[in-house]
C-alpha positions in Angstrom: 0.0 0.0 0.0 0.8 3.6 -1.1 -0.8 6.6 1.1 -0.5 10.3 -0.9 -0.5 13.2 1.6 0.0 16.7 1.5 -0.3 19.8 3.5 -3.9 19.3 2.8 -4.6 16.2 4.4 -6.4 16.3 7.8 -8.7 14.9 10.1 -9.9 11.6 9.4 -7.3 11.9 6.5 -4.8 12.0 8.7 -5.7 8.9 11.2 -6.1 6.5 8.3 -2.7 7.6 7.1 -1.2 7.5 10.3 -2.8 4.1 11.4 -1.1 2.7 8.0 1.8 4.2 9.2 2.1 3.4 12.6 1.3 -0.5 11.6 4.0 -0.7 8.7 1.1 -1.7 6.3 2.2 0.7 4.0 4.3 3.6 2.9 3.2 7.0 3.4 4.2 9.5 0.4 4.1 13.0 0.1 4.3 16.4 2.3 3.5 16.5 6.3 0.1 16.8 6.5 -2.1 19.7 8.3 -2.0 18.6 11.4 -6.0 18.9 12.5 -6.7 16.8 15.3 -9.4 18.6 17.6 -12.8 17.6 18.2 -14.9 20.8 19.1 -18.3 22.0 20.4 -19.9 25.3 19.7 -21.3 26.5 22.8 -24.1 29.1 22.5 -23.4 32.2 24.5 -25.8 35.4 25.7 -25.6 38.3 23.2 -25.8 36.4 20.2 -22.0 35.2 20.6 -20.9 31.6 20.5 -17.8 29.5 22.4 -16.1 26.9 20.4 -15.0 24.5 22.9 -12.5 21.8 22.5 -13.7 18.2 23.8 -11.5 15.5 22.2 -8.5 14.9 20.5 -7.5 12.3 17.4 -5.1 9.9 18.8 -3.7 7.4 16.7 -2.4 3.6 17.4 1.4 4.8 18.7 -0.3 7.0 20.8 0.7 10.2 18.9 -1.9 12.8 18.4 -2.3 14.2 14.9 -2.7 18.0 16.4 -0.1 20.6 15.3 0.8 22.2 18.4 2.7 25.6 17.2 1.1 27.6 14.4 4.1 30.5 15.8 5.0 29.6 11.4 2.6 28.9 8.7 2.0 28.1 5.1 -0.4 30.3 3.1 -2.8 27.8 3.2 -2.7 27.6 6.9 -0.7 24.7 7.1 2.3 24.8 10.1 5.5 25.7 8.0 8.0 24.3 11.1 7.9 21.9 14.5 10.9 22.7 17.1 12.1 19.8 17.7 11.9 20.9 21.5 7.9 20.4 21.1 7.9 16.9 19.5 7.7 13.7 21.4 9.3 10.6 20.0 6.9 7.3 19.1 7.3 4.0 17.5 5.6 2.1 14.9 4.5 -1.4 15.3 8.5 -2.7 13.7 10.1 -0.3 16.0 10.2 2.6 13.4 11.0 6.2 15.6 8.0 9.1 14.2 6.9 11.8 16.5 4.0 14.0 17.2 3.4 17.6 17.5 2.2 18.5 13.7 0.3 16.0 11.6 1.7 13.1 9.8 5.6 12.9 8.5 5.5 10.5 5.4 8.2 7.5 5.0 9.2 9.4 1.7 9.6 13.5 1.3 8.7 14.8 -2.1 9.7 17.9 -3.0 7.3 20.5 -4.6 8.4 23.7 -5.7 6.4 26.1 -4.9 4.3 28.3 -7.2 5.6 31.9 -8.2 3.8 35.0 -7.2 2.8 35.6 -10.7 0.9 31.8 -10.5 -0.7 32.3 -7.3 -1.9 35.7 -8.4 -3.4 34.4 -11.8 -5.1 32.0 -10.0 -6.7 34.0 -7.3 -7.2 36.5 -9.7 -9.2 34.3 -11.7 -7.9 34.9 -14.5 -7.0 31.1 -15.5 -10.6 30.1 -14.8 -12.2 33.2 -16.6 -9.9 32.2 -19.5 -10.8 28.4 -19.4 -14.4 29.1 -19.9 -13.7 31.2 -22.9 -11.9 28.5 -24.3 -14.4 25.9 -23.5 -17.1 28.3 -25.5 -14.8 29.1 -28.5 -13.8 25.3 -28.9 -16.3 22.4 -29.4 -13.7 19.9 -28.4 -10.0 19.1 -27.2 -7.8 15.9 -27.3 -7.9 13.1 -24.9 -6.9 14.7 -21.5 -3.2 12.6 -21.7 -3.2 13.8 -25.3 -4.1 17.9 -24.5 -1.2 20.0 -23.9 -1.3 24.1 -24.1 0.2 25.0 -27.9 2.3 28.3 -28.1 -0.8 29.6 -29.9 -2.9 29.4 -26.9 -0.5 30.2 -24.5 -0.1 33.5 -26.4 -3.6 34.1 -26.6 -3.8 33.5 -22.9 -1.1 35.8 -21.8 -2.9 38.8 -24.3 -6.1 37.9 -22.6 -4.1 38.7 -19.0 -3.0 41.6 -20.9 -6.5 43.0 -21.3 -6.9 42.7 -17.4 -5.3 44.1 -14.5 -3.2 41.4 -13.2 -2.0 43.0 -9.9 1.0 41.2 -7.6 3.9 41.8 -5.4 6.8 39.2 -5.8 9.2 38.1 -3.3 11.6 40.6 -4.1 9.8 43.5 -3.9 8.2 42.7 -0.6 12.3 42.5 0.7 12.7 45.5 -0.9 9.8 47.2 0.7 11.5 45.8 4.4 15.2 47.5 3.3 13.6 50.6 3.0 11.5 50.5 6.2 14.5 49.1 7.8 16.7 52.2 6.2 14.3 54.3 7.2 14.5 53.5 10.5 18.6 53.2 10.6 18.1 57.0 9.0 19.6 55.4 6.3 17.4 55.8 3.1 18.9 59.1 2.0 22.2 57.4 1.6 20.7 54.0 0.0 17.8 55.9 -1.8 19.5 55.7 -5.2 20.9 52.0 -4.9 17.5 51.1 -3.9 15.8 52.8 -7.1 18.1 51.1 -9.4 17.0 48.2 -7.5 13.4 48.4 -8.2 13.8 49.4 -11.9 16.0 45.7 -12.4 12.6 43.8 -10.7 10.1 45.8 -12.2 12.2 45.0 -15.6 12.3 40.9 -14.4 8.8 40.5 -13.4 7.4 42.1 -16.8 8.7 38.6 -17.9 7.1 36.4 -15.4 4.5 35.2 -17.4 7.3 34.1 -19.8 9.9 32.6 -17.3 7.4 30.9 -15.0 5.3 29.7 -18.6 5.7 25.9 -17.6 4.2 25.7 -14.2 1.2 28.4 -15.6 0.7 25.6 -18.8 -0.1 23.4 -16.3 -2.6 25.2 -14.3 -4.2 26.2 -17.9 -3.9 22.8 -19.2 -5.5 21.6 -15.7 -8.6 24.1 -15.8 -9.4 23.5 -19.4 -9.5 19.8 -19.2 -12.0 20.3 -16.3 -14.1 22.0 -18.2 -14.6 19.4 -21.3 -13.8 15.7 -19.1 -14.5 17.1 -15.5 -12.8 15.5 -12.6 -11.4 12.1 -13.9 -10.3 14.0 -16.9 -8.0 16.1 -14.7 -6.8 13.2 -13.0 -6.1 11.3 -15.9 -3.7 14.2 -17.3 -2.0 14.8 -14.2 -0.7 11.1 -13.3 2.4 11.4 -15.8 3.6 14.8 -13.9 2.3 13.8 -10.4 5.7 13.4 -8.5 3.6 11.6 -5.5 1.7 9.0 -7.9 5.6 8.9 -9.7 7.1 7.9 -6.3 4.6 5.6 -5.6 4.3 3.1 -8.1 8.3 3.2 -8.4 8.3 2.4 -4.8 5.8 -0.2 -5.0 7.6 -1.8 -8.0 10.6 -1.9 -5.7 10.0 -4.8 -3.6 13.3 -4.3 -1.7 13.1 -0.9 -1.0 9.6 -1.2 0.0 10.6 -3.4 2.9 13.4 -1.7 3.5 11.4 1.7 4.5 8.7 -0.1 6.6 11.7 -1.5 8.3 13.2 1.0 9.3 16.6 0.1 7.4 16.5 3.5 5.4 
């Protein structure tokens, strides 16, 4: 058995993926998950206000709890981004295999994910890649299988002058550091020595991120390619074109081709 989790997975998500894990049934693939383990109650009080109470906790067979107990650092998503190692107490699976508590499930195998570039994330939130898919889907009776479909050039360019006609609005990485120097400069009383240096600054960024929607083209084909599928074979037809880029699907079936190392991880030899 493989188990996929993300930051995403919680609750009851998280107990069937720890039980797996905590019997050495199977290997658990993926990113840590949420870490969501509170039962609660909402308590109704006097002036139309309410009390959510917390009554129970998820426990799982090595005894761990699945709540995250410092949110101090966080994903966007809400996700904890870091666990001290101070805060987390150390279990063992049923062949001996050392996992701890303290913030959700860690799997057997890490998969790294990049993670999306402002201009993405702001394309999506923006809505821009879903308007965009529904104009597709109405000027185009049909598309190729979904792991046949790929975003052409052509489209890709007629997406990126349909972003054009909009008012894509983001801040990337860089600019919000360079938005700390000057407070910080500012602060120091040193901006009227650094104000130049930092002008020149913001010209070079401003200059890089009017190509974002060139350099970061790949990962935004795939969000297009994702959304447009959707709309023409729904649900399976999104899964069926993501399996042969899905780095957790990928790292399964290798792993569960590998007989060896299969029983190597729920050993605890690796």
């Amino acid at each position: 058995i493989a188990v996929l989790i993300d930051r995403g997975s919680a609750s009851a998500a998280e107990i069937v993926a720890g039980a797996i894990q905590d019997f050495d049934r199977g290997v658990v693939i993926g990113e840590r998950t949420f870490g969501k383990g509170l039962v609660q109650n909402i308590v109704p009080l006097a002036y139309n206000t309410q009390l959510k109470v917390t009554v129970a906790k998820y426990y799982i067979p090595s005894g761990r709890c699945i709540q995250a107990i410092d949110y101090a650092k966080r994903h966007e998503d809400g996700s904890v981004a870091e666990i001290p190692d101070s805060l987390k107490i150390e279990f063992k699976t049923k062949n001996g295999r050392i996992v701890y508590d303290g913030g959700g499930i860690e799997p057997d195998l890490q998969t790294e994910k990049p993670y999306p570039a402002s201009i993405t994330i702001a394309l999506m939130r923006q809505f821009f890649v879903f308007d965009y898919a529904n104009k597709f889907y109405h000027n185009n009776e049909s598309i190729d299988k979904p792991d046949v479909f790929e975003i052409a050039e052509e489209i890709y360019n007629d997406f990126i002058e349909f972003v054009n006609q909009g008012d894509l609005s983001y801040k990337t990485s860089s600019e919000k550091q360079i938005e700390r120097i000057i407070e910080a400069a500012k602060e120091d009383d040193y901006y009227h020595l650094l104000e130049e240096h930092i002008a020149n600054l913001e010209k070079k960024v401003e200059k890089t991120k009017a190509k974002d929607i060139f350099t970061h083209s790949d990962e935004i084909k795939m969000l297009l390619k994702d959304e447009i599928i959707g709309r023409y074979y729904f649900v399976r037809g999104r899964i069926k074109a993501s399996l042969g880029d899905d780095i957790d699907v990928l790292t399964a079936v290798e792993t569960l081709k590998n007989t060896e190392k299969y029983t190597e991880i729920l050993s605890g030899n690796i």
